[in-house]
Biopython code that builds the backbone (N, CA, C, O; Angstrom):
import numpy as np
from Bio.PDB.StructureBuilder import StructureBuilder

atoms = [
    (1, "UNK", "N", (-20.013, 35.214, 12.119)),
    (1, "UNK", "CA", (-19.198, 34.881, 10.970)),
    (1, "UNK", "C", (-17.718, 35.154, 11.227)),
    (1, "UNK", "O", (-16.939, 34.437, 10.599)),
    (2, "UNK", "N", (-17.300, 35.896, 11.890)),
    (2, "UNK", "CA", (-15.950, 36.485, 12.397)),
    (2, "UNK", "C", (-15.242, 34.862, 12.669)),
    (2, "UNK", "O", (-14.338, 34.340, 12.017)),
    (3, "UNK", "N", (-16.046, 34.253, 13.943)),
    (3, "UNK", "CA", (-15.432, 33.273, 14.495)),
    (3, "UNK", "C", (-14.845, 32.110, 13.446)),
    (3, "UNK", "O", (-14.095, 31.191, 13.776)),
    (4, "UNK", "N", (-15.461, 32.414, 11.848)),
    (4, "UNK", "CA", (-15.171, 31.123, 11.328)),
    (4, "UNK", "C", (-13.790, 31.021, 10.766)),
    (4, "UNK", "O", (-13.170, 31.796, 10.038)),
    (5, "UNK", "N", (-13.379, 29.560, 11.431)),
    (5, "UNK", "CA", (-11.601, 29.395, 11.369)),
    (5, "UNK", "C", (-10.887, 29.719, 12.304)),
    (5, "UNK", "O", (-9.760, 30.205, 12.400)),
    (6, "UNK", "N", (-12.046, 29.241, 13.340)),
    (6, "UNK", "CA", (-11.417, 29.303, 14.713)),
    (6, "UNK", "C", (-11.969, 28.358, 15.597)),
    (6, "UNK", "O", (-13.067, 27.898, 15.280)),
    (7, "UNK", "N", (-11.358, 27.909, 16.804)),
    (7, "UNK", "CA", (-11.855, 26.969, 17.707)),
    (7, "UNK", "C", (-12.418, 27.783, 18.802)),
    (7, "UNK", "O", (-12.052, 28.712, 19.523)),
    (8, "UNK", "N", (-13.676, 26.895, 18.589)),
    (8, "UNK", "CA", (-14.717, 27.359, 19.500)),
    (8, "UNK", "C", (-15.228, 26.373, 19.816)),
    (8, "UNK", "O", (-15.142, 25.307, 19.207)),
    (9, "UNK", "N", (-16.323, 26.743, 21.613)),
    (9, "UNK", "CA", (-17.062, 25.814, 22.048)),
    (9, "UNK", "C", (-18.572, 25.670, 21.971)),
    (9, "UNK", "O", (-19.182, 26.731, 21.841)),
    (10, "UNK", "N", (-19.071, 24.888, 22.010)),
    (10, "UNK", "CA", (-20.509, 25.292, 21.642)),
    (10, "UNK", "C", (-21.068, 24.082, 22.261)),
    (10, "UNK", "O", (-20.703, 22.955, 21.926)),
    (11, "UNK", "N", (-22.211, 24.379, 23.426)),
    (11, "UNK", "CA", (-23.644, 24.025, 24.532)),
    (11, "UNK", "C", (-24.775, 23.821, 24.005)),
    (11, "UNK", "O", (-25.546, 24.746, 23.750)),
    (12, "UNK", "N", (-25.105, 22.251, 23.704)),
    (12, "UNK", "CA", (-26.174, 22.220, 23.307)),
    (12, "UNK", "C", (-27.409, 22.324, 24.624)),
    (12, "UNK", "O", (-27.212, 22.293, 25.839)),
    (13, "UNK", "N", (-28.430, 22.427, 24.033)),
    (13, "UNK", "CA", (-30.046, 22.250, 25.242)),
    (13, "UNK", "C", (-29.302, 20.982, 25.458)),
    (13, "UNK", "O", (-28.542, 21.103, 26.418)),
    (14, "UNK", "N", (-29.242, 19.580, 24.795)),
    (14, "UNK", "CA", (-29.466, 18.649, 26.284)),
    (14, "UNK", "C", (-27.779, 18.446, 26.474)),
    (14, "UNK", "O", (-27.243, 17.354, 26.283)),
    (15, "UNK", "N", (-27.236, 19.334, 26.768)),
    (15, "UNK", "CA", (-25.944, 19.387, 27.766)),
    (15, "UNK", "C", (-24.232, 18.741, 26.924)),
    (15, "UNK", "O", (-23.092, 18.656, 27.381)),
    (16, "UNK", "N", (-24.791, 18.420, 25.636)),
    (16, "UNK", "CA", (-23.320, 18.739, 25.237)),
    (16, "UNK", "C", (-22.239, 19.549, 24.488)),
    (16, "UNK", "O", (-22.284, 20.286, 23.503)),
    (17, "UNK", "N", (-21.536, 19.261, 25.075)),
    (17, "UNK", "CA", (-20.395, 20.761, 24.808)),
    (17, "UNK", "C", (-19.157, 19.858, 23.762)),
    (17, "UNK", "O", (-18.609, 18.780, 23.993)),
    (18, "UNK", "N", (-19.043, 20.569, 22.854)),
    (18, "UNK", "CA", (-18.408, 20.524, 21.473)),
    (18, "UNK", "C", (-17.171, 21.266, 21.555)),
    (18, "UNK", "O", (-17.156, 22.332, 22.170)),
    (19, "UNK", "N", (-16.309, 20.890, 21.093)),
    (19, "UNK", "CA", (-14.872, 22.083, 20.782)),
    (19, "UNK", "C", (-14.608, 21.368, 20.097)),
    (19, "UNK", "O", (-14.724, 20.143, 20.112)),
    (20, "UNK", "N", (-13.949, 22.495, 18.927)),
    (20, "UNK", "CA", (-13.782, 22.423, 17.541)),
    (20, "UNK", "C", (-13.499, 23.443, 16.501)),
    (20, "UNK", "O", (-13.629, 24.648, 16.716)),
    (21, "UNK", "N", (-13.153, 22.996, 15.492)),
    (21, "UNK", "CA", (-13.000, 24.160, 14.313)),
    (21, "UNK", "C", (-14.309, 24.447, 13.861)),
    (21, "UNK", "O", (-14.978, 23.590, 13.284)),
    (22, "UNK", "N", (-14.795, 25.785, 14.118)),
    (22, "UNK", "CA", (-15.787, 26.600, 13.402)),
    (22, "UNK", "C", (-15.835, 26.667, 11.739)),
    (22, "UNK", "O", (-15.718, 27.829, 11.350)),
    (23, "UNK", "N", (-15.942, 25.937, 10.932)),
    (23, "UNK", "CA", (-16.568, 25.663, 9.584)),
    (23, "UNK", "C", (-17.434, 27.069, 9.283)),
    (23, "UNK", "O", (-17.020, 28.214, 9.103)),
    (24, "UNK", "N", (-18.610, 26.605, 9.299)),
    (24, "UNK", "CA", (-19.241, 27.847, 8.771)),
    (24, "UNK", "C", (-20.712, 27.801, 9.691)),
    (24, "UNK", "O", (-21.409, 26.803, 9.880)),
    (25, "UNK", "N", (-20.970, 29.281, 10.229)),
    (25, "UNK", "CA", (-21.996, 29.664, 11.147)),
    (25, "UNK", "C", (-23.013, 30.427, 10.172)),
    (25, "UNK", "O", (-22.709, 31.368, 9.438)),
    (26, "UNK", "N", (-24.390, 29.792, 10.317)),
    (26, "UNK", "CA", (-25.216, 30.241, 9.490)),
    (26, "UNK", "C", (-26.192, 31.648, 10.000)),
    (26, "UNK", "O", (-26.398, 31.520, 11.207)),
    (27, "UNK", "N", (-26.696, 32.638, 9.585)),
    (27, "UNK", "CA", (-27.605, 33.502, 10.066)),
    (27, "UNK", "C", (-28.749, 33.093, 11.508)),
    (27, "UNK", "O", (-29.152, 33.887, 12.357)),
    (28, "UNK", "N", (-29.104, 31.394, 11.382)),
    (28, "UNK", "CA", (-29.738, 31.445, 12.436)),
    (28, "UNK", "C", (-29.379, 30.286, 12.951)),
    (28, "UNK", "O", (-29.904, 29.174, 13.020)),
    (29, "UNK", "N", (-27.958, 30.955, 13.449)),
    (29, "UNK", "CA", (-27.216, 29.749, 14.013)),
    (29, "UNK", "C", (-26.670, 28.403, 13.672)),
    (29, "UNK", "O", (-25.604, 27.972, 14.110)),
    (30, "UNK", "N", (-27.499, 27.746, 12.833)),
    (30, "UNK", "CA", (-26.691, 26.743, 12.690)),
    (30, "UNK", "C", (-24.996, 26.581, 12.355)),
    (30, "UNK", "O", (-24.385, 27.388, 11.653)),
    (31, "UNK", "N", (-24.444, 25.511, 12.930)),
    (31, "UNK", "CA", (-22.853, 25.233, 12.852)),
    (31, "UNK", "C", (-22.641, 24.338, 12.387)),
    (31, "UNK", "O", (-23.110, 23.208, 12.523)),
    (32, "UNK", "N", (-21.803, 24.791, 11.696)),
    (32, "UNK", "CA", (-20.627, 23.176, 11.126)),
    (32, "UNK", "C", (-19.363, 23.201, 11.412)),
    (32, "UNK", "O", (-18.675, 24.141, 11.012)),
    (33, "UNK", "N", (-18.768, 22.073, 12.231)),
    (33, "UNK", "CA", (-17.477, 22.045, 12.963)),
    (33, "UNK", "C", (-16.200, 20.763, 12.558)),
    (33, "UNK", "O", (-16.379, 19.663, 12.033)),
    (34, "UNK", "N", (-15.447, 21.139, 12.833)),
    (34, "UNK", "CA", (-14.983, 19.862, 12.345)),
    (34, "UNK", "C", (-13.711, 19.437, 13.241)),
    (34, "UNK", "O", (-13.263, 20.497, 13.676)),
    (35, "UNK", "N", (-13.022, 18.493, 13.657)),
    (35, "UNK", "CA", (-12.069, 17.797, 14.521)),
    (35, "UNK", "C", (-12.296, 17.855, 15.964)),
    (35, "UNK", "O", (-11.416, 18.059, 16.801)),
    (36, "UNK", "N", (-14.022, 17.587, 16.288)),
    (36, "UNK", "CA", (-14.306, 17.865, 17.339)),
    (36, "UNK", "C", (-13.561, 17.087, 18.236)),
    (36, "UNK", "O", (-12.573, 16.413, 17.943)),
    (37, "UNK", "N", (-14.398, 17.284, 20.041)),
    (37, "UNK", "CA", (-13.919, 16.699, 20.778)),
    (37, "UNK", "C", (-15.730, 16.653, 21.596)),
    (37, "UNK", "O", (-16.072, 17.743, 22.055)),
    (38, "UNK", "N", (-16.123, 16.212, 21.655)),
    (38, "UNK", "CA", (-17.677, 16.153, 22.117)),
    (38, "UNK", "C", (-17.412, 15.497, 23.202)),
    (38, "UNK", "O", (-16.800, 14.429, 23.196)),
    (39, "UNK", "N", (-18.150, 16.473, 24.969)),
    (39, "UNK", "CA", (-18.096, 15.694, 26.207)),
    (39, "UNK", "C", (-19.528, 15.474, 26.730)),
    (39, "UNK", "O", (-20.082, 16.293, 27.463)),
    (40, "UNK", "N", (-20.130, 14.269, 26.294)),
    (40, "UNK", "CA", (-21.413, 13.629, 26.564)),
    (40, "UNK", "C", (-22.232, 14.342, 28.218)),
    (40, "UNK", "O", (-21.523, 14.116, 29.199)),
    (41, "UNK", "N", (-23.209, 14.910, 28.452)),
    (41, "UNK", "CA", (-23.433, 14.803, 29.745)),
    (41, "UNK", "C", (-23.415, 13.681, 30.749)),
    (41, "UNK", "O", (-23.846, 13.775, 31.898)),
    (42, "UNK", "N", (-23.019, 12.895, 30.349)),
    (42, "UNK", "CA", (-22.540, 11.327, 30.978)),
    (42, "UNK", "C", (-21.625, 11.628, 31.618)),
    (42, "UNK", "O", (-21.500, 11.201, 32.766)),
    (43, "UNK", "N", (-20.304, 12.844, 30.775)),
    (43, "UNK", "CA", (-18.911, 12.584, 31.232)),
    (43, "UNK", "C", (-18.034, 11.969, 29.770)),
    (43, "UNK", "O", (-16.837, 12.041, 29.494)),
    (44, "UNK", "N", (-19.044, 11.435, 29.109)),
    (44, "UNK", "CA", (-17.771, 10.304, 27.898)),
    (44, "UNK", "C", (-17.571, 11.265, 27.228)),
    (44, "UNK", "O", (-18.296, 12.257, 27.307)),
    (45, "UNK", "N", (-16.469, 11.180, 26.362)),
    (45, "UNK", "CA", (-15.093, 12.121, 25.663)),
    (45, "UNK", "C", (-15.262, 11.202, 24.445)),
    (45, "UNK", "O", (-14.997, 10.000, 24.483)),
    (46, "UNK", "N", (-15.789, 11.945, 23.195)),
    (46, "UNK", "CA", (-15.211, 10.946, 21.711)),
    (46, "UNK", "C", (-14.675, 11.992, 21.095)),
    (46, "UNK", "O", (-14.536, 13.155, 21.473)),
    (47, "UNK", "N", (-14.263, 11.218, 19.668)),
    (47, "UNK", "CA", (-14.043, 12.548, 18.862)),
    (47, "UNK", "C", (-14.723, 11.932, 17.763)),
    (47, "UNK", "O", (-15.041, 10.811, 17.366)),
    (48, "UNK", "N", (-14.856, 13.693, 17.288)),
    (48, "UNK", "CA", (-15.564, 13.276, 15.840)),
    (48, "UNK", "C", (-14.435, 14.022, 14.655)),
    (48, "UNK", "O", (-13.347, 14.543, 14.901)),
    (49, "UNK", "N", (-15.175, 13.846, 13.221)),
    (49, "UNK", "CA", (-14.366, 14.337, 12.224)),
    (49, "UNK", "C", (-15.392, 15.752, 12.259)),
    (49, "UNK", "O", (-15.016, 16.890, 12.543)),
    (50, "UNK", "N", (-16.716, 15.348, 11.905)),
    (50, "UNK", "CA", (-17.393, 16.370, 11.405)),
    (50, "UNK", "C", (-18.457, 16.545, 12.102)),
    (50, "UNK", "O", (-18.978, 15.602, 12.698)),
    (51, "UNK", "N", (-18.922, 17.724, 12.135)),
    (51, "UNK", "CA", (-20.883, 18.141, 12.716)),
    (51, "UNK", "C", (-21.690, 18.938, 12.774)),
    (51, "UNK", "O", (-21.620, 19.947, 13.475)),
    (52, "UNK", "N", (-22.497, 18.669, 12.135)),
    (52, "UNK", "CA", (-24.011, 19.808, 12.212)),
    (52, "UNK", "C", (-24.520, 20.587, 12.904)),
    (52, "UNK", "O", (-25.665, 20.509, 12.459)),
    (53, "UNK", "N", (-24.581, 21.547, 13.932)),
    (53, "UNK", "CA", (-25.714, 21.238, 14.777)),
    (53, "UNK", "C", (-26.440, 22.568, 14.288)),
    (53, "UNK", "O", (-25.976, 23.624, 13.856)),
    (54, "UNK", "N", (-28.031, 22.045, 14.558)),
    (54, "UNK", "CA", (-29.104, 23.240, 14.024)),
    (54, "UNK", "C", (-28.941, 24.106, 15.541)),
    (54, "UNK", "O", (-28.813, 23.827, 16.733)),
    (55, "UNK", "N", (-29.047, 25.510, 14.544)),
    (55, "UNK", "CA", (-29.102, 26.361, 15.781)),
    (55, "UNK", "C", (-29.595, 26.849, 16.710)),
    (55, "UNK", "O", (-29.171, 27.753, 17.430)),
    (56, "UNK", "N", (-31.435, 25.722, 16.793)),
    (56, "UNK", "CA", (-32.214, 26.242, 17.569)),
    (56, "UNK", "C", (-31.747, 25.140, 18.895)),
    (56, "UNK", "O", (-32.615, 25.089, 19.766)),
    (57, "UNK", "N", (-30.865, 24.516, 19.085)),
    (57, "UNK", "CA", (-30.128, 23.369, 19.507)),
    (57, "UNK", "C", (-29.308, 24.008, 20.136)),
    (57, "UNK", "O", (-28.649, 23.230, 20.826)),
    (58, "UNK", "N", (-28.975, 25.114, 20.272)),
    (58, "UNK", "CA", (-27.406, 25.772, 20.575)),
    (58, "UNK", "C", (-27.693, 26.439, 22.122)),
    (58, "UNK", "O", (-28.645, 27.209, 22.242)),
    (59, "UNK", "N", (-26.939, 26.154, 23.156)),
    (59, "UNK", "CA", (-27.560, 27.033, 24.300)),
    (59, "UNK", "C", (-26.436, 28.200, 24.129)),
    (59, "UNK", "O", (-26.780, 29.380, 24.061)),
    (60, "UNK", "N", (-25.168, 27.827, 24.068)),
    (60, "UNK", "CA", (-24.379, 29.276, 23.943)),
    (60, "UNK", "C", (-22.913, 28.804, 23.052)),
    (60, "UNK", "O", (-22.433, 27.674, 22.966)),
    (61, "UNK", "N", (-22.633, 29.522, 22.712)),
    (61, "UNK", "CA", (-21.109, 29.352, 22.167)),
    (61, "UNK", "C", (-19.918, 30.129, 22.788)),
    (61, "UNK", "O", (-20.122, 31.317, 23.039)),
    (62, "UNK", "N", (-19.131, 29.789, 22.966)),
    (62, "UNK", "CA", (-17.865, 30.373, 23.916)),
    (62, "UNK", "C", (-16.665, 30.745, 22.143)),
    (62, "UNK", "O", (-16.274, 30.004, 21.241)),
    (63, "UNK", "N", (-16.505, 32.138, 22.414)),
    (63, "UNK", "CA", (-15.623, 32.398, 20.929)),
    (63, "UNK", "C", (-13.905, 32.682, 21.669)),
    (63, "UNK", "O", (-13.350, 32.784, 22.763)),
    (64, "UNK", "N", (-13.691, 32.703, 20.588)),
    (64, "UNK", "CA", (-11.814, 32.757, 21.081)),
    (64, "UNK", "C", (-11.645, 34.607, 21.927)),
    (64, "UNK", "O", (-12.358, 35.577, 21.668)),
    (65, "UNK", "N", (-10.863, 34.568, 22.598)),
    (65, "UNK", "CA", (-10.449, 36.089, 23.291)),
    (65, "UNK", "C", (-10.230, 36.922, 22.376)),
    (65, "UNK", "O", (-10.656, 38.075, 22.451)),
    (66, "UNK", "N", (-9.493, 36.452, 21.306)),
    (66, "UNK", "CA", (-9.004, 37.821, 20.557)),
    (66, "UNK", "C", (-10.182, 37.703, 19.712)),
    (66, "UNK", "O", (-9.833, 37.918, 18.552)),
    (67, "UNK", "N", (-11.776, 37.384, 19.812)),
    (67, "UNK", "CA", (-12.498, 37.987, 18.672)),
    (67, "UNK", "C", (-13.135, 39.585, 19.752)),
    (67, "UNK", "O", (-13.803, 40.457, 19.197)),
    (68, "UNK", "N", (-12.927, 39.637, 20.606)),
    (68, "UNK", "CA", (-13.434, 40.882, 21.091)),
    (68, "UNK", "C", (-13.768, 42.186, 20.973)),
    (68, "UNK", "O", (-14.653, 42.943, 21.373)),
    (69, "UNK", "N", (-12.261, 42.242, 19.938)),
    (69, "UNK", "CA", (-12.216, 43.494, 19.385)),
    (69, "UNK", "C", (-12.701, 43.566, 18.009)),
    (69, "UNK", "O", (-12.545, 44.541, 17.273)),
    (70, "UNK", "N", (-13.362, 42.361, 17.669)),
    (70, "UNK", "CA", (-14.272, 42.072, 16.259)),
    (70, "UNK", "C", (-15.147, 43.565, 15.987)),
    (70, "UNK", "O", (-15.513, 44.274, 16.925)),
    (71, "UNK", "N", (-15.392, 43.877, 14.619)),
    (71, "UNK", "CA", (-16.184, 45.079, 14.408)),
    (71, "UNK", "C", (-17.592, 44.513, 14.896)),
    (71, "UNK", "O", (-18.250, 45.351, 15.512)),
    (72, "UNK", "N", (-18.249, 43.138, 14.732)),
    (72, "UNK", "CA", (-19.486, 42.981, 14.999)),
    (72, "UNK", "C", (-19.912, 43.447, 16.635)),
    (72, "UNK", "O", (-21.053, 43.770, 16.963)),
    (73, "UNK", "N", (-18.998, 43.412, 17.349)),
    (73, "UNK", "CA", (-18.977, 43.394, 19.098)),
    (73, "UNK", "C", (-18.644, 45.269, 19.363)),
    (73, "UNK", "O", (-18.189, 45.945, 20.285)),
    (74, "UNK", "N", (-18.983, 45.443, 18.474)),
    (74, "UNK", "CA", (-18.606, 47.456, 18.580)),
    (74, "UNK", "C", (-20.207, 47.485, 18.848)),
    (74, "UNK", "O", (-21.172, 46.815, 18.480)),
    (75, "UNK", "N", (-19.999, 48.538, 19.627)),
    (75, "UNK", "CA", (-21.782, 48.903, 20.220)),
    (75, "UNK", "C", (-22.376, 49.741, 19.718)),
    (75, "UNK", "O", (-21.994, 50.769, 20.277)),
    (76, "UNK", "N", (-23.458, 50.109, 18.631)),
    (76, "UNK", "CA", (-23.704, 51.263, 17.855)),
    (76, "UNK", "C", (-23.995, 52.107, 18.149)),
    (76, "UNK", "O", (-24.802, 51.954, 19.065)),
    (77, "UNK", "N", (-23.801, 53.274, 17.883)),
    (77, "UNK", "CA", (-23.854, 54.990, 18.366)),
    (77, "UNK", "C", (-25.200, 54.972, 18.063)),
    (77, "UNK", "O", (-25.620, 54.396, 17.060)),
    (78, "UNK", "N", (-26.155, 55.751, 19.109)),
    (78, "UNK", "CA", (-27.319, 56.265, 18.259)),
    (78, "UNK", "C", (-27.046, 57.800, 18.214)),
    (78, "UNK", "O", (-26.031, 58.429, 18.512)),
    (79, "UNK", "N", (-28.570, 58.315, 17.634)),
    (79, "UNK", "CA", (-28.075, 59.695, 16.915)),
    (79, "UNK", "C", (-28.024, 60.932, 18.122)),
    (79, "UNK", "O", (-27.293, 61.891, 17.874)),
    (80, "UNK", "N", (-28.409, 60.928, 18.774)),
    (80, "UNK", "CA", (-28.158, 61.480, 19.958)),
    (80, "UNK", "C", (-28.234, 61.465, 21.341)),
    (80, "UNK", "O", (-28.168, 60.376, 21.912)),
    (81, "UNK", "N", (-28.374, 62.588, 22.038)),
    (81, "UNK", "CA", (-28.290, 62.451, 23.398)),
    (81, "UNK", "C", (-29.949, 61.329, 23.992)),
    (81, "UNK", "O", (-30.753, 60.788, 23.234)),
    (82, "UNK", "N", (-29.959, 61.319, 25.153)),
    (82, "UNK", "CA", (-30.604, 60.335, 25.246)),
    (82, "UNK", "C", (-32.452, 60.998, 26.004)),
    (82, "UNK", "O", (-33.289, 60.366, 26.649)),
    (83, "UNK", "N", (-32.455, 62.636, 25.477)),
    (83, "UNK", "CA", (-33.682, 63.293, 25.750)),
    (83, "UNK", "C", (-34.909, 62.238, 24.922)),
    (83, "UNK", "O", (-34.679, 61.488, 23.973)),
    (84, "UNK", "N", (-36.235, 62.459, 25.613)),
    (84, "UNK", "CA", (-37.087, 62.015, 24.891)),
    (84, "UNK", "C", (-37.367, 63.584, 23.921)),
    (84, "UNK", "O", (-36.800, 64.651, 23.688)),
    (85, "UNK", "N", (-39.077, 62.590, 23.476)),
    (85, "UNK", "CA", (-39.804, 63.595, 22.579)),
    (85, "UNK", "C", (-40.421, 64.897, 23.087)),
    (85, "UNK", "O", (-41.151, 64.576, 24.025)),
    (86, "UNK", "N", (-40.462, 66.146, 22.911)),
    (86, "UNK", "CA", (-41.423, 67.387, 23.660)),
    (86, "UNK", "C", (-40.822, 67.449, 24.618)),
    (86, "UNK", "O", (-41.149, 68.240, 25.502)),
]
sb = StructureBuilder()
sb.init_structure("model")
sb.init_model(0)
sb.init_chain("A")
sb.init_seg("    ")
for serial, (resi, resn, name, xyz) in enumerate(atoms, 1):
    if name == "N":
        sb.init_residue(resn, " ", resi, " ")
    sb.init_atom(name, np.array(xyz, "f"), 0.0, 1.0, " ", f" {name:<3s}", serial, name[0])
structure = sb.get_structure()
């Protein structure tokens, strides 16, 4: 959710890659983007206005540099040292 209102790229399974404005990213992935630039595994270059894609469709998304220091990307403390039980 961080990323939304930002340009990002996003890999589908059969090989195309999207860049675009991040709209809104749903809990299980799905995206909505908008002023894409979609590069076909062919090689062909269109653009679009708008797009869907379901997120079981998604192989990875590439987010902007400065989301790094996002609170979601903080690594959670557990409660202690790393002894087992007894």
């Amino acid at each position: 959710h961080e990323a939304e209102g930002h340009i990002v790229t996003c890999e589908t399974t059969m090989g195309e890659v999207y860049m675009g404005k991040l709209i809104e990213a749903e809990d299980n992935m799905n995206c909505q983007m908008s002023n894409i630039t979609v590069t076909y595994r062919d090689g062909r270059v269109a653009q679009l206005e708008n797009v869907y894609i379901r997120g079981s469709k998604i192989r990875f998304l590439i987010l902007p540099d400065m989301l790094k220091n996002a609170p979601m990307f903080k690594r959670v403390q557990g409660k202690g040292g790393g002894a087992g039980r007894g």
